[in-house]
C-alpha positions in Angstrom: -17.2 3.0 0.6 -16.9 0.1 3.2 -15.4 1.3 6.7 -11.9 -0.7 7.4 -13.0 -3.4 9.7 -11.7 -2.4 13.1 -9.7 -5.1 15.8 -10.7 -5.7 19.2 -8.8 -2.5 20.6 -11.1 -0.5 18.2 -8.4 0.7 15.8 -8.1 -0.1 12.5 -6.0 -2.7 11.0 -2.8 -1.2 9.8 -1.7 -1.5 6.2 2.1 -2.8 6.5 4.5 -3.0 3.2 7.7 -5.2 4.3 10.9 -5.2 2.6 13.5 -7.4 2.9 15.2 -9.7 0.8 16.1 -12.5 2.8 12.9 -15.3 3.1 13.8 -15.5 6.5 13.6 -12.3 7.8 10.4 -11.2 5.6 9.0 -14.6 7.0 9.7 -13.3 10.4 8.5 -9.5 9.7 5.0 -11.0 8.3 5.1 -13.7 11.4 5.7 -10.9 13.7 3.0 -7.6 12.2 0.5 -9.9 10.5 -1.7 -9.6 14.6 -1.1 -5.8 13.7 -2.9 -5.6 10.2 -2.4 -6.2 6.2 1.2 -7.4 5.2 2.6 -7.0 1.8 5.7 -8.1 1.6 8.2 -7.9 -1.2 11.9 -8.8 -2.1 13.3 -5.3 -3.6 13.2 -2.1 -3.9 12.1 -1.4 -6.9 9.0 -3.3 -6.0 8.7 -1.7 -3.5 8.6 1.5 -5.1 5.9 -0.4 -7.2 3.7 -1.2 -4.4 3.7 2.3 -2.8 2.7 3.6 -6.6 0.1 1.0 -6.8 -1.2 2.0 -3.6 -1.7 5.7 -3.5 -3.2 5.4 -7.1 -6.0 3.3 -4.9 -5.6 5.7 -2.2 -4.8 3.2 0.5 -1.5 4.7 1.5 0.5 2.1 3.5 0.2 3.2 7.8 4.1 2.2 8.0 7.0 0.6 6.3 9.5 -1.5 7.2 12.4 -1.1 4.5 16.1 -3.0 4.9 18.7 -1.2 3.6 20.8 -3.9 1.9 18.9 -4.7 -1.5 19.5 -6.1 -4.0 19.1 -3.4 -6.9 17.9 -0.1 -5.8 18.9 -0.3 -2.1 16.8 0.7 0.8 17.4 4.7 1.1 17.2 5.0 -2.6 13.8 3.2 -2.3 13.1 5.6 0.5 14.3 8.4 -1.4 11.5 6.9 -4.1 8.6 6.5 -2.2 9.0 10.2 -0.9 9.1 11.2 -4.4 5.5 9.3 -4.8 4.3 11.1 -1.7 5.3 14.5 -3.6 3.9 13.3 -6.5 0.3 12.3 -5.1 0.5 15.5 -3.2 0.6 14.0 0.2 1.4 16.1 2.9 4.3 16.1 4.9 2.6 15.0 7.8 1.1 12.2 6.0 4.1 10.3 4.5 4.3 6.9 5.2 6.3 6.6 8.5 9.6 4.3 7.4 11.4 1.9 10.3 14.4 1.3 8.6 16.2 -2.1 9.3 19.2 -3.4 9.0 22.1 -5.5 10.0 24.5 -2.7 9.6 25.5 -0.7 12.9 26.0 2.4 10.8 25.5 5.8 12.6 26.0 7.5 8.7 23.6 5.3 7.2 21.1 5.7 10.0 22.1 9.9 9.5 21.3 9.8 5.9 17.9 7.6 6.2 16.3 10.3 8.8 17.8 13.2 6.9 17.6 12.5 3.6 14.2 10.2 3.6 13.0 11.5 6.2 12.8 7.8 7.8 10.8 7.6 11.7 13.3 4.8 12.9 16.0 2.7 12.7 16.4 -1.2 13.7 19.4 -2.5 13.7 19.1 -6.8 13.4 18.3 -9.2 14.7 15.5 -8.1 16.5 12.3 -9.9 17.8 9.1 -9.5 17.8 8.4 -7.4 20.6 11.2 -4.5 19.5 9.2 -4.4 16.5 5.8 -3.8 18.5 7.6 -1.5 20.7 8.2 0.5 17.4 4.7 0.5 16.3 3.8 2.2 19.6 6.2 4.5 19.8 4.7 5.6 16.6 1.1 6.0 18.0 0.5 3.1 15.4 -0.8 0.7 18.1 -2.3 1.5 21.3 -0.2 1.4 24.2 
């Protein structure tokens, strides 16, 4: 088994799974992580759901998400609500779900409520953000150094 190939700070490259549905603002999420690690961005939630499926099968969980919550489809909590059902399924522990930074353009405390109590999500975003925010999450996190 090869080692992940680690960055100049010594840490391994993150594996990131963006979604958003709007070109523009996956553009920008990819733009703005891609110095951070792996980006797989999709447009929905059900592929989403698909992608977090593919990859535990592999067993190269995802290190974070970044989900918006207005999709078309399956919308972001009932994709989060998903993905946590994966987790159970592949036996992950609690401790190692995928930590979820929901985003959004909504400035909805009960949304946000229901995204960390429900799916469990490790933060909210509300748009438009920039880039730094975004690596400001990450290290809150621990996902990046400091």
């Amino acid at each position: 088994m090869n080692s992940p190939e680690l960055p100049p700070q010594g840490r391994p490259q993150l594996r990131i799974l963006i979604v958003e549905d709007e070109p523009v603002n996956r553009e920008f999420l990819v733009l703005s992580l891609s110095g951070h690690g792996d980006c797989q961005a999709v447009g929905s939630g059900e592929e989403a759901v698909r992608a977090q499926a593919g990859a535990l099968a592999e067993n190269r969980p995802f290190d974070v998400v970044f989900l918006d919550i207005m999709l078309p489809g399956m919308n972001g909590l009932q994709a989060l609500e998903h993905l946590r059902e994966l987790e159970r399924q592949h036996k992950a522990q609690p401790r190692r779900h995928v930590p979820v930074i929901i985003t959004t353009g909504l400035d909805d405390d009960r949304t946000a409520s229901r995204a960390f109590i429900q799916g469990q999500a490790a933060s909210y975003m509300t748009k438009p953000f920039q880039a730094g925010q975004i690596t400001e999450e990450l290290r809150k996190l621990g996902l990046i150094d400091p």
